[in-house]
C-alpha positions as CSV (number, residue, x, y, z in Angstrom):
1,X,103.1,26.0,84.9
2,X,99.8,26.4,85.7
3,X,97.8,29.1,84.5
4,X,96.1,31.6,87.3
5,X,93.8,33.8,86.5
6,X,92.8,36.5,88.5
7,X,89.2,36.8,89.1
8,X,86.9,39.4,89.0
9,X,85.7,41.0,92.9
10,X,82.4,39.7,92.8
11,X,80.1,42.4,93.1
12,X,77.4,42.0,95.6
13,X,73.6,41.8,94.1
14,X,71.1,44.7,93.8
15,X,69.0,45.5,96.0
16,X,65.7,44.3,94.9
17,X,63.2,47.3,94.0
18,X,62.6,49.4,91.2
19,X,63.9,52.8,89.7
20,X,61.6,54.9,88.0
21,X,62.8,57.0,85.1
22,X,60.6,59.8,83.9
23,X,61.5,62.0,81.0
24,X,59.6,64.8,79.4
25,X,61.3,67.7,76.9
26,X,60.6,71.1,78.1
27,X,57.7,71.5,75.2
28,X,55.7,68.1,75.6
29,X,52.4,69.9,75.9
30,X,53.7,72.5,77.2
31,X,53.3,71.5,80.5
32,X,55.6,68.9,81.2
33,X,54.4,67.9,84.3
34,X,51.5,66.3,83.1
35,X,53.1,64.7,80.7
36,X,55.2,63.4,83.7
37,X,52.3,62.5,86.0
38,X,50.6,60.6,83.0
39,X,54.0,58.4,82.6
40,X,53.6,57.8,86.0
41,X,50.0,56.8,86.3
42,X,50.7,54.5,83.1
43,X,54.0,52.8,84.9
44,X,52.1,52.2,88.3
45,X,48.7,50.8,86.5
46,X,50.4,48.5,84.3
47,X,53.4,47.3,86.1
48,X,54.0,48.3,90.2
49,X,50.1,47.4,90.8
50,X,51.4,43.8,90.2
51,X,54.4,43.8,91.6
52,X,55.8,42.6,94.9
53,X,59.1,45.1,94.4
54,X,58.9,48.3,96.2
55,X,60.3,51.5,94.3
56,X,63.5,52.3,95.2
57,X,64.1,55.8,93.4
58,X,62.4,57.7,90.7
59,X,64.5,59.7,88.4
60,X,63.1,62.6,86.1
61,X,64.5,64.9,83.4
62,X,62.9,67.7,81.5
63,X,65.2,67.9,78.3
64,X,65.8,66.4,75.0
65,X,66.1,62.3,75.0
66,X,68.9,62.8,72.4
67,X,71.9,63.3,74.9
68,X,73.0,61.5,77.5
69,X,73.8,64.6,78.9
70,X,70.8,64.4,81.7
71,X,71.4,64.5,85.7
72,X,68.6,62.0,86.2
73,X,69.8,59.6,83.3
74,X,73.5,60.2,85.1
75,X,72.1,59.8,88.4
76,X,70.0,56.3,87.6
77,X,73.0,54.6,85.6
78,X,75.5,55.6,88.6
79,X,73.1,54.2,91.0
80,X,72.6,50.8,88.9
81,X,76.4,50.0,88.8
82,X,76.3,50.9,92.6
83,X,73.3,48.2,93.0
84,X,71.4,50.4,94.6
85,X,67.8,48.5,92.5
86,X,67.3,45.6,90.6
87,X,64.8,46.4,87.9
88,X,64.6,49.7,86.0
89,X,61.0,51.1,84.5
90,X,60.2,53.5,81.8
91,X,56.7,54.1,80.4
92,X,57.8,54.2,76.8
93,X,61.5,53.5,75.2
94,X,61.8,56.8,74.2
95,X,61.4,58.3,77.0
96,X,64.8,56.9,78.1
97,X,66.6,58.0,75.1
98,X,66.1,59.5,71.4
99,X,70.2,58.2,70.5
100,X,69.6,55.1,69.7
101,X,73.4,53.6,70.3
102,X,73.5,55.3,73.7
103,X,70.2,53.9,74.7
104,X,71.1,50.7,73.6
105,X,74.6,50.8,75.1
106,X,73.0,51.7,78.6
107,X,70.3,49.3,78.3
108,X,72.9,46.8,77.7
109,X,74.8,47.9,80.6
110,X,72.0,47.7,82.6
C-alpha cells in the first residue's frame, strides 16, 4: 500500500517590498519621536537608498521591547504570514524586541 501524504497548500509568495518596524519606549529621550525619526533616517541612509524594493508598511510602537504585547509588533507578524512584504527592516535588534526567546522565535518565523 502505498504511502500518500497529504501536502501542504502551498502558500503564494510575498509580495516583494519592505516593512519598516520602528520601536521607541515612552522615555527614550523623552521625546520619542525623535528617537523614531532618527531610526528612520538611519534605516533609509543605510539600506532603502540602495534598494530596488519599495516600502510596503511601516509599523511603530511606543512601549517597552520586553513584550510582545505591541499592536505594531502584532500588526507586522500578522501581515508577514499573510505575505503582505518580503523583507522586514529594523534600525537596531533591539528595537524589535528586549525578550530574547520571543524575538528570536519571531525572527525565525519570519
Amino acid at each position: 500500500m502505498a504511502n500518500h501524504r497529504r501536502k501542504k497548500s502551498a502558500l503564494p509568495p510575498p509580495i516583494p517590498g519592505w516593512a519598516i518596524y520602528l520601536r521607541t519606549s515612552s522615555e527614550d529621550h523623552q521625546k520619542p519621536e525623535l528617537s523614531r525619526a532618527r531610526q528612520r533616517s538611519i534605516i533609509e541612509g543605510n539600506v532603502l537608498a540602495h534598494s530596488e524594493l519599495s516600502v510596503i508598511d511601516e509599523y511603530i510602537d511606543v512601549l517597552t521591547g520586553k513584550t510582545p504585547n505591541r499592536m505594531g509588533y502584532q500588526r507586522l507578524l500578522a501581515d508577514a504570514r499573510a505575505g503582505k512584504f518580503s523583507h522586514v527592516i529594523v534600525e537596531r535588534a533591539d528595537r524589535f524586541g528586549r525578550n530574547d526567546t520571543e524575538a528570536l522565535r519571531a525572527i525565525d518565523e519570519l
